[in-house]
C-alpha positions, 0 to 999 in steps of 0.5 A: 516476487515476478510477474502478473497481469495489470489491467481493467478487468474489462481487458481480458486480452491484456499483456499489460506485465507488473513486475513484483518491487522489493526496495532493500530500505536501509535509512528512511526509504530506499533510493533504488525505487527513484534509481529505477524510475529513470532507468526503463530498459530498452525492451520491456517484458510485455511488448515481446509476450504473447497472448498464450504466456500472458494468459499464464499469469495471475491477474490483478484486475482492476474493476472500478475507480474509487477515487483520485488525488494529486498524485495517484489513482485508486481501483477497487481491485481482485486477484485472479488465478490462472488455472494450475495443477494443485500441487503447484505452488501458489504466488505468495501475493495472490489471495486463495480463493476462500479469501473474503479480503477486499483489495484496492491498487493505488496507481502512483506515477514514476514521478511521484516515486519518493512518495511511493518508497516512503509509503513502502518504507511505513508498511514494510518497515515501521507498521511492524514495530509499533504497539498493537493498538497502532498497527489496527489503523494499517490496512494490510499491505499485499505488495508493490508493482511497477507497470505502465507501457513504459515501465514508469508506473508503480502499483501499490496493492493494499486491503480495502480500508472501507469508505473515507469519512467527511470533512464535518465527521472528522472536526465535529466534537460530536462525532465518535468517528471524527474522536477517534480518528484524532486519537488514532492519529495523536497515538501514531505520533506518540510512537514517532510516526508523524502523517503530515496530512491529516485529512478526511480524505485519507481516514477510512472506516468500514461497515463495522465502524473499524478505522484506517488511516491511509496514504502515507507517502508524505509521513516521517518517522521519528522513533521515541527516545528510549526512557532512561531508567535511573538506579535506585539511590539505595543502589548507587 
């Protein structure tokens, strides 16, 4: 992955670079993202770009908060291509123009970086080997950033999960949503993926009632032992 603009889409003069993070995640989640945090380069790629090389970037814009907790904040946010021959390739990240996807960044700082690799690690590494009926409850996970004027900032830019459901949707036995949002967490855990902050704030649903679950920077996994198959008495 290389670099983009990131910024307020209102900041149509920005040179504000996100560089593209792939974390190598042998174990649970990579130390290379915390390394990295506590290492800012003396000159970061933005403070010597000018204007003309910058607006040859792709841009994600961010257009409007939709929200904010301890330890992020999250855009409603849109991929914008730069003009370029046809023939070009295109960044792998960046949405084609026909794509009706809606995107959020979630805006993370360097000292919340553990969290950000764990929430790398469950997308990258995990969300692929659970069941189908598992993986529905991901948003699809477009890629991560570092930015920030002093480069100790990271972007996590995902599909748009929909609106957060109330505290009295997800308790009332009444509620479809609040049922179902329970059972999607009970079969996460079946299959060895634990949230650890089960909460309104982090069960999305959109307008056609489908359901996410969101905000994984504090979850652990723990694959399910393998069931062990005993020989048939009439074999041993």
């Amino acid at each position: 992955m290389g670099q983009i603009i990131c910024d307020a889409e209102t900041n149509t003069d920005s040179r504000m670079v996100a560089m593209g993070v792939v974390l190598e995640c042998d174990s649970f989640f990579g130390s290379g993202l915390c390394e990295a945090a506590d290492k800012v380069p003396d000159v970061l790629p933005w403070f010597d770009m000018s204007l003309a090389d910058a607006a040859k970037l792709d841009r994600l814009d961010l257009i409007t908060p939709l929200g904010h907790g301890r330890s992020a904040r999250v855009w409603k946010a849109k991929w914008s291509r730069r003009s370029r021959p046809k023939d070009e390739v295109v960044s792998s990240w960046v949405a084609k123009d026909d794509d009706p996807v809606s995107i959020v960044a979630k805006v993370v700082p360097a000292e919340f970086a553990t969290s950000v690799a764990r929430e790398y690690f469950i997308y990258t590494q995990i969300v692929h080997r659970l069941s189908p009926a598992a993986q529905a409850y991901f948003p699809k996970f477009q890629g991560l950033f570092r930015s920030g004027w002093d480069g100790g900032g990271f972007v996590l830019v995902m599909e748009d999960g929909g609106e957060r459901i109330t505290d009295q949707e997800l308790i009332s036995s009444s509620s479809s949503v609040g049922r179902e949002a329970k059972a999607a967490f009970e079969l996460l855990e079946k299959e060895g993926l634990f949230h650890w902050d089960e909460r309104a704030d982090n069960v999305l649903q959109r307008a056609d009632g489908r359901l996410f679950i969101v905000d994984w920077g504090e979850a652990r996994f723990n694959p399910p032992r393998p069931a062990i198959v005993q020989a048939d008495a009439a074999f041993s």
